[in-house]
C-alpha positions as CSV (number, residue, x, y, z in Angstrom):
1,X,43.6,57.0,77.0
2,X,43.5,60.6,77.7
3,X,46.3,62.9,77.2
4,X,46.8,66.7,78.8
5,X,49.3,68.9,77.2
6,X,49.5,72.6,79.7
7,X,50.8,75.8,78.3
8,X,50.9,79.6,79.1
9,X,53.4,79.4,82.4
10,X,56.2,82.2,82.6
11,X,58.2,84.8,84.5
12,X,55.5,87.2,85.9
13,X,56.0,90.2,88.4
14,X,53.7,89.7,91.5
15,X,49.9,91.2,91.0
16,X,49.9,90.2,87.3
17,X,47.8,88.1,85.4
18,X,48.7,84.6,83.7
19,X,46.2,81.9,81.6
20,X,47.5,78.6,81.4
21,X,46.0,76.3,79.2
22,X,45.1,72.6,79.6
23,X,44.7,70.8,76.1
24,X,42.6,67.4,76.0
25,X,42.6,64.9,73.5
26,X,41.4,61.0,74.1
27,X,38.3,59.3,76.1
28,X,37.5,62.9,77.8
29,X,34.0,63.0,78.5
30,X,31.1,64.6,80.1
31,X,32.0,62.0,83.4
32,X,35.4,63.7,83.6
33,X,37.0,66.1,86.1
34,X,39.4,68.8,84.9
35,X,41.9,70.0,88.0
36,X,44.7,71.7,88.1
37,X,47.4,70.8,90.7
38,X,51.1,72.9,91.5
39,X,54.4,71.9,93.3
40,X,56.8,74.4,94.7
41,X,60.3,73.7,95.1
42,X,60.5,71.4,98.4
43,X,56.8,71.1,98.7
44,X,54.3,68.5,98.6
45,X,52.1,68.7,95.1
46,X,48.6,70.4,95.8
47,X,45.6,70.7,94.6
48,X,44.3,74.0,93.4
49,X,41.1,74.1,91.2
50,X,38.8,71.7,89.4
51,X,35.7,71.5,87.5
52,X,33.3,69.0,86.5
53,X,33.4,68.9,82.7
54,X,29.8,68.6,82.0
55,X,28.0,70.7,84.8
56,X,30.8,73.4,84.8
57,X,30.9,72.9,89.4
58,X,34.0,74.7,90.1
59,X,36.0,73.8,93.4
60,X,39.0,75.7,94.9
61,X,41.8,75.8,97.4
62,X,41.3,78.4,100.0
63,X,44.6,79.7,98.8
64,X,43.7,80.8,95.1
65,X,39.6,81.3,95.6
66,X,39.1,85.0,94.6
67,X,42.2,85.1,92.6
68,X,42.1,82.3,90.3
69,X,39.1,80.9,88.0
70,X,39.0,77.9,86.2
71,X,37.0,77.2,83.1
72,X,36.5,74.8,80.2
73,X,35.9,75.0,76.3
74,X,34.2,72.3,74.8
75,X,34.5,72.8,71.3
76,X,38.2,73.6,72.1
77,X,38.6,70.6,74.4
78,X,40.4,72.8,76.4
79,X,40.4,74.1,80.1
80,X,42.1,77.2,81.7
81,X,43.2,78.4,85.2
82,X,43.3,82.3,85.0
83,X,45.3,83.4,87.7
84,X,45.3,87.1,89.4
85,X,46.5,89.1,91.6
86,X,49.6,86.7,91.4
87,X,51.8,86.4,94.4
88,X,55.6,84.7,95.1
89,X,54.0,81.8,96.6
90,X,52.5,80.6,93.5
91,X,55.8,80.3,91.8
92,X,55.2,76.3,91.1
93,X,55.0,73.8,87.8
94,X,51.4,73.9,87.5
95,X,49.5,70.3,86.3
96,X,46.6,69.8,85.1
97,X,45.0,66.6,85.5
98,X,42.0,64.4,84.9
99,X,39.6,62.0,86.8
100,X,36.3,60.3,86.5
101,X,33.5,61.4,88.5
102,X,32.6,58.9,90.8
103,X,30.7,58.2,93.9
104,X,31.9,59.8,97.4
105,X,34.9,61.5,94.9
106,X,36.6,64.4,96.0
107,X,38.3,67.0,93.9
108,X,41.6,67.8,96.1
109,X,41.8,63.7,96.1
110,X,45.3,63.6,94.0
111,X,46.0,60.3,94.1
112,X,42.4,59.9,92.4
113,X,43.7,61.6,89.2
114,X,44.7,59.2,86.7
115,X,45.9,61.4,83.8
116,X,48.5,64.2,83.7
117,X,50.1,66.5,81.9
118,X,54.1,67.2,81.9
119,X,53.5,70.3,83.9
120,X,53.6,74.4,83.5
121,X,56.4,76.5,85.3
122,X,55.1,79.4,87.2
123,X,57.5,81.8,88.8
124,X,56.2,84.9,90.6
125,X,58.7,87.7,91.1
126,X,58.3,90.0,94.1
């Protein structure tokens, strides 16, 4: 069993800066992909970042690449999504999630996730 607990989400003004934080604990492994997810109001969830734990292979949505940048701490067991340059439309809960690695896999694949956290609110401010 794995278990994701996100902090760091807030009330920001648009073009600042925000870390959240994604803490593991359980049967994480080197296997494992970190992601991070967010739902607006009304909106479908969507995928925004991910990394493959071991090799550090970052992935992105075409909406956050050059303003966000995921990463992972090992000996914290803990990944981050540094986001920049903020804008309204990332006002969302922000998730962060966990899959195996697995042939053919895909890192936007939601429904592939099979761990998550209680989610992160995010509100931009214009």
């Amino acid at each position: 069993q794995v278990q994701l607990v996100e902090s760091g989400g807030g009330l920001m003004q648009a073009g600042d800066s925000l870390r959240l934080s994604c803490a593991t604990s359980g049967r994480t492994d080197s296997s494992y992909v970190m992601g991070w997810f967010r739902q607006a109001p009304g909106k479908e969830r969507e995928f925004v970042a991910a990394i493959i734990w071991s090799a550090g292979i970052t992935y992105y949505s075409d909406s956050v690449k050059g303003r966000f940048v995921i990463s992972r701490d090992n000996a914290k067991n803990t990944v981050y999504l540094q986001m920049n340059s903020l804008k309204p439309e990332d006002t969302a809960v922000y998730y962060c999630a966990a899959r195996r690695v697995v042939p053919g896999w895909a890192p936007g694949a939601e429904r592939e996730y099979g761990y998550w956290g209680q989610g992160t609110q995010v509100t931009v401010l214009s």
